[in-house]
C-alpha positions in Angstrom: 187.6 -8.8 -28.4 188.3 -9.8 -24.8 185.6 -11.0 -22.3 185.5 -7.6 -20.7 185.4 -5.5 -23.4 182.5 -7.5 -24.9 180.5 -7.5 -21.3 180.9 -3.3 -21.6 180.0 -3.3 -25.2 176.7 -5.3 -23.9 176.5 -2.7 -21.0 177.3 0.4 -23.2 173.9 -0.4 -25.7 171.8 -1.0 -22.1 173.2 2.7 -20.6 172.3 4.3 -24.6 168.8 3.6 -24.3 166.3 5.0 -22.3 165.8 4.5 -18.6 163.1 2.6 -17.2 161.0 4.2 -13.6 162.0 0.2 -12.2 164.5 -0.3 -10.6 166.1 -3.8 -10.0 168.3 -4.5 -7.2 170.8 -7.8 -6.7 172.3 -9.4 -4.1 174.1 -12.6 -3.1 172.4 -14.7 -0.1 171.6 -18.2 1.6 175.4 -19.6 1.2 175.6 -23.1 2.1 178.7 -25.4 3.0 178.7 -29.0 1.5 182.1 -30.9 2.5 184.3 -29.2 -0.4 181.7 -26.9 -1.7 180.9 -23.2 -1.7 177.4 -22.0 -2.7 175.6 -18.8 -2.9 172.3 -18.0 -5.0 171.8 -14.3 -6.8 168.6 -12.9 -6.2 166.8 -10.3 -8.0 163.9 -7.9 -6.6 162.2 -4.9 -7.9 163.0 -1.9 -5.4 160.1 0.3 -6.4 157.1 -0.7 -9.1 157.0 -4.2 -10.1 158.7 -5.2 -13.1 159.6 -8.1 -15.8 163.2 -9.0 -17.3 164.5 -9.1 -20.6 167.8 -10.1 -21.7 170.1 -9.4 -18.8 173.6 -10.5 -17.4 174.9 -10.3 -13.5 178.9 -9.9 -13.5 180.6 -10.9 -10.3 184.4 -11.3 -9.2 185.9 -13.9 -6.8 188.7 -14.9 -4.7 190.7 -17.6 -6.3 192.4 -18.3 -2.5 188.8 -18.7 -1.0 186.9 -20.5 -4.2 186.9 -20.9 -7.9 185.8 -23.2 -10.7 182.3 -22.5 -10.2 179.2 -23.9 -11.5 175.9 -22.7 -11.9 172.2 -24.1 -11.6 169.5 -21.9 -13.4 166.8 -21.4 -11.3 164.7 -18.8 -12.6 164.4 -16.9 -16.4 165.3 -20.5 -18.1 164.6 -22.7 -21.1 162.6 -25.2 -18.4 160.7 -22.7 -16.6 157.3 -22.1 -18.9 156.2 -19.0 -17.4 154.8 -17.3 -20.4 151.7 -18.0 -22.5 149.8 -19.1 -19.7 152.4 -21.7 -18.5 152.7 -23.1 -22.1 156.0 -21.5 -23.2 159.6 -21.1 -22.2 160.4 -17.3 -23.4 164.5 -17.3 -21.5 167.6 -19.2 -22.1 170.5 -18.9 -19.2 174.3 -19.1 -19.7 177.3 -18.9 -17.4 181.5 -17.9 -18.5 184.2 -17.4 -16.1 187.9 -16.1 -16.5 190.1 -17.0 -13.6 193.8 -15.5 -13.7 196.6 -15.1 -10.9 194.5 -14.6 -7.7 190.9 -12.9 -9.2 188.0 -15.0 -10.7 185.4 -13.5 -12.8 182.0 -14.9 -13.6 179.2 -13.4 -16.0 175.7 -15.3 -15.6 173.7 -13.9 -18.7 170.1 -13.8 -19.6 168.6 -14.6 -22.8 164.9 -13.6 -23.4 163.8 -14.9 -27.2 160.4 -13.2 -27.2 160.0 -9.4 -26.7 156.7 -8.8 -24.3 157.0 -12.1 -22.9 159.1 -11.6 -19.8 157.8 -13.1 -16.8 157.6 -14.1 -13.9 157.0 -10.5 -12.6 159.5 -9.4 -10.4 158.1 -7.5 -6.9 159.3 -6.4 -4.1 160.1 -10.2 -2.7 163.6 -11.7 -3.8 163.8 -14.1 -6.5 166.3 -16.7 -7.0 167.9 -16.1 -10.0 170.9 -18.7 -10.4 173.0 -21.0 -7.4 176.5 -20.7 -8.4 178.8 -23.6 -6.5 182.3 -23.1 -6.4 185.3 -25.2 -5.0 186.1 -24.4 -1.7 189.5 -24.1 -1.3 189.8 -21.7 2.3 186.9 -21.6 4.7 189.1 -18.8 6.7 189.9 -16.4 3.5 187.5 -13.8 2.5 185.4 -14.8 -0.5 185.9 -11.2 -2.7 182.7 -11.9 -4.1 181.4 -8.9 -5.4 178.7 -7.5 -8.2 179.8 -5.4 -10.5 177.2 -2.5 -11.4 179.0 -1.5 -14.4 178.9 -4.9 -16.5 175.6 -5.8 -14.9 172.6 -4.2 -16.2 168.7 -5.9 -17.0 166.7 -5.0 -20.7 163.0 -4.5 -20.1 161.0 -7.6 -21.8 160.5 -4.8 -24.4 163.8 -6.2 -25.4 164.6 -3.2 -27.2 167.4 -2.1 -25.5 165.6 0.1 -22.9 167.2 -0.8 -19.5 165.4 -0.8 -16.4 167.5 1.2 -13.2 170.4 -0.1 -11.3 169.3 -0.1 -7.7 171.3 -1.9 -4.6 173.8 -4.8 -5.2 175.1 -6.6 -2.3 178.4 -8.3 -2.7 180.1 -10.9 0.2 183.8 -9.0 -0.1 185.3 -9.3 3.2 183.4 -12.2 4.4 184.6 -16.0 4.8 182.7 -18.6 3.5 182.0 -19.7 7.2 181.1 -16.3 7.7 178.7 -16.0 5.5 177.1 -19.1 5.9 176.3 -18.3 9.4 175.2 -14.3 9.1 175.5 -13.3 5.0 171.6 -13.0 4.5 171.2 -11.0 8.0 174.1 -8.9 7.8 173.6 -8.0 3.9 169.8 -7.4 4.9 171.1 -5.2 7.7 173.3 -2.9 5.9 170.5 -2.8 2.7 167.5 -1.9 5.0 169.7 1.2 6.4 172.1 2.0 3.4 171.1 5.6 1.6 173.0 7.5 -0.5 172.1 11.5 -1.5 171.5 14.1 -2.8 171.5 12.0 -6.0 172.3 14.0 -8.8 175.1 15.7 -6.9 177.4 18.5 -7.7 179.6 18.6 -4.8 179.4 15.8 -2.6 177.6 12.4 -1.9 176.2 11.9 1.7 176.2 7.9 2.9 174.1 6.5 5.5 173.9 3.2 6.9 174.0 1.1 10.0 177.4 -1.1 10.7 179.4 -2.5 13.5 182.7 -2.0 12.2 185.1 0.4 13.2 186.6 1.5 9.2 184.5 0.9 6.5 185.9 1.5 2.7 184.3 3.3 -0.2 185.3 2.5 -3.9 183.8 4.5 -6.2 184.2 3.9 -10.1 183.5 5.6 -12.9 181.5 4.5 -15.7 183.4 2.0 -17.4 184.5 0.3 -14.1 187.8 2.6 -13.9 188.1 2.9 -10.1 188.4 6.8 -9.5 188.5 7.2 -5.5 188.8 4.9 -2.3 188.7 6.1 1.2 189.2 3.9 4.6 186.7 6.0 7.2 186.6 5.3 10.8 183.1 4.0 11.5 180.9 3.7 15.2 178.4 0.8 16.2 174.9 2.1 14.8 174.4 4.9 12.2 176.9 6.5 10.8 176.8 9.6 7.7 179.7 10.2 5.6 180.7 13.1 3.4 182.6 12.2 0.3 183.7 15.2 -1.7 183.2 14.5 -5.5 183.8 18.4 -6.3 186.5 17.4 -8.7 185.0 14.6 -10.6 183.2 15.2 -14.3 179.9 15.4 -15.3 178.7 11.5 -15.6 177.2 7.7 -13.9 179.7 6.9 -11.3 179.1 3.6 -8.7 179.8 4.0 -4.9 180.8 1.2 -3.3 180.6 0.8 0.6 182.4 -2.2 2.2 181.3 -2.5 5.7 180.7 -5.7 8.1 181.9 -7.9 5.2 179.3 -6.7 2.7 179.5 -4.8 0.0 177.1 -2.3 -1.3 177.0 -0.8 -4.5 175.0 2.1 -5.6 174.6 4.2 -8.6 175.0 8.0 -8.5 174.8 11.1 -11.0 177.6 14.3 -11.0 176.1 17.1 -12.7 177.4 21.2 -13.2 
C-alpha cells in the first residue's frame, strides 16, 4: 500500500464515524529565516466549543524549488509533554514521514494518543503550537506551495474511538515566498481567516464565498472527497470584500473541500452537496 493510500485509509475510518459539534481548525504561521533554513510551526485551535485531541495526522505538500528535506520538532501532544494525570503522564507519541518526487514534497505529521479519555491539553479558541517543521531552503524568491490538505488531515476525539471531531479552516502559505511569509504570513493568513465565509453549507446549487483580499484574481480548487480535484476557477478580485458564486449544480451528492488562494494564502474549507 502506498503512502497515500494508507493516509486515506486512516482518513476514510475518521469520515465513517460520527461527527463531533467541535470543530478544529489548522494553519501554518510564525515562519522564520535562519541562514539556510525555512521554518514554519502548525497550529491548531478549536473554532467553536473547546475541545481535546486524539490520535490525529496534519498532511501538507511543498515546493521542492523553494524547500524540502524537512524536519520536525514536536512541540505539543508528545511523549515529553505530561499533561495528563495531573501532570504525571505522557498520554501522545508524535511522528513525522515525507515523500519528495520530481518538483512536489509531501509531509504527514501524525498523532498518536495511547490512552482513550486522556487527551489534553484542551484545545480553545487560542492557537496551539502543534509541531515546527524546518526545511532546507533552497529559493527565498519561489513560492513555498505549502499547503494543508483537508482530505488526509482529520483529528479523533480523545474518545479515541474513531469519532472525529469537524474540519473547520486550514490555512496553507501557497503562493507565498519564504521572504514573504516571514515578513506578513501570520497577518495576511489572519486577514483572510477573520473575513473568509463560505455558504449556504449544505448546498444544492451553489456555494457563496466571502472574504477580504488585495489581489486582483484569486483561484478556487475544489476537490472532492478523496482529494480528486473536480473544479478550478481564476476570478477577478477588488481591494476589500469580495462574494463569489460558484455553481456546483452538476456535482453529486457528497463532502467536497473549497480551496481559495488569494494574497498568497490558501484557505480550505469543507462543504456538503445535497438533492
Amino acid at each position: 500500500m502506498t503512502f497515500k493510500n494508507c493516509l486515506l485509509a486512516i482518513v476514510a475510518l475518521f469520515l465513517v464515524a460520527n461527527l463531533q459539534a467541535e470543530t478544529v481548525d489548522v494553519r501554518f504561521a510564525n515562519s522564520e529565516i535562519d541562514g539556510d533554513k525555512f521554518s514554519v510551526v502548525a497550529q491548531i485551535r478549536a473554532a467553536d466549543n473547546d475541545l481535546k485531541i486524539g490520535t490525529a495526522t496534519i498532511f501538507f505538500s511543498y515546493n521542492l524549488e523553494a524547500i524540502s528535506n524537512p524536519a520536525f520538532e514536536s512541540i505539543h501532544f508528545n511523549n515529553t509533554y505530561p499533561c495528563a494525570d495531573n501532570g504525571n503522564f505522557a498520554p501522545y507519541e508524535s511522528s513525522f514521514n515525507k515523500l519528495e518526487i520530481n518538483d512536489r514534497g509531501e509531509g504527514n505529521y501524525a498523532i498518536l494518543l495511547n490512552s482513550a479519555n486522556n487527551g489534553c491539553p484542551t484545545v480553545n479558541a487560542e492557537w496551539i503550537d502543534v509541531a515546527r517543521f524546518t526545511f532546507d531552503l533552497n529559493d527565498a524568491g519561489q513560492a513555498l506551495g505549502l499547503d494543508i490538505h483537508a482530505n488526509y488531515t482529520g483529528f479523533n476525539t480523545d474518545l479515541n474511538d474513531g469519532s472525529m471531531h469537524s474540519k473547520g479552516v486550514f490555512t496553507g502559505l501557497t503562493e507565498v515566498t519564504a521572504m514573504d511569509a516571514v515578513a506578513t504570513s501570520t497577518e495576511l493568513a489572519s486577514d483572510v481567516y477573520s473575513s473568509m465565509d463560505l455558504y449556504p453549507i449544505p448546498t444544492t446549487e451553489a456555494v457563496n464565498v466571502e472574504f477580504t483580499s488585495t489581489a486582483s484574481t484569486s483561484e478556487i480548487v475544489i476537490y472532492d472527497i478523496l482529494g480528486k480535484e473536480v473544479r478550478t476557477e481564476e476570478r477577478k478580485t477588488k481591494n476589500g470584500m469580495n462574494n463569489l458564486r460558484i455553481d456546483v449544480s452538476d456535482f453529486e451528492n457528497g463532502t467536497y473541500f473549497l480551496k481559495l488562494v488569494t494574497d498568497g494564502v490558501s484557505i480550505t474549507r469543507q462543504f456538503l452537496v445535497v438533492e
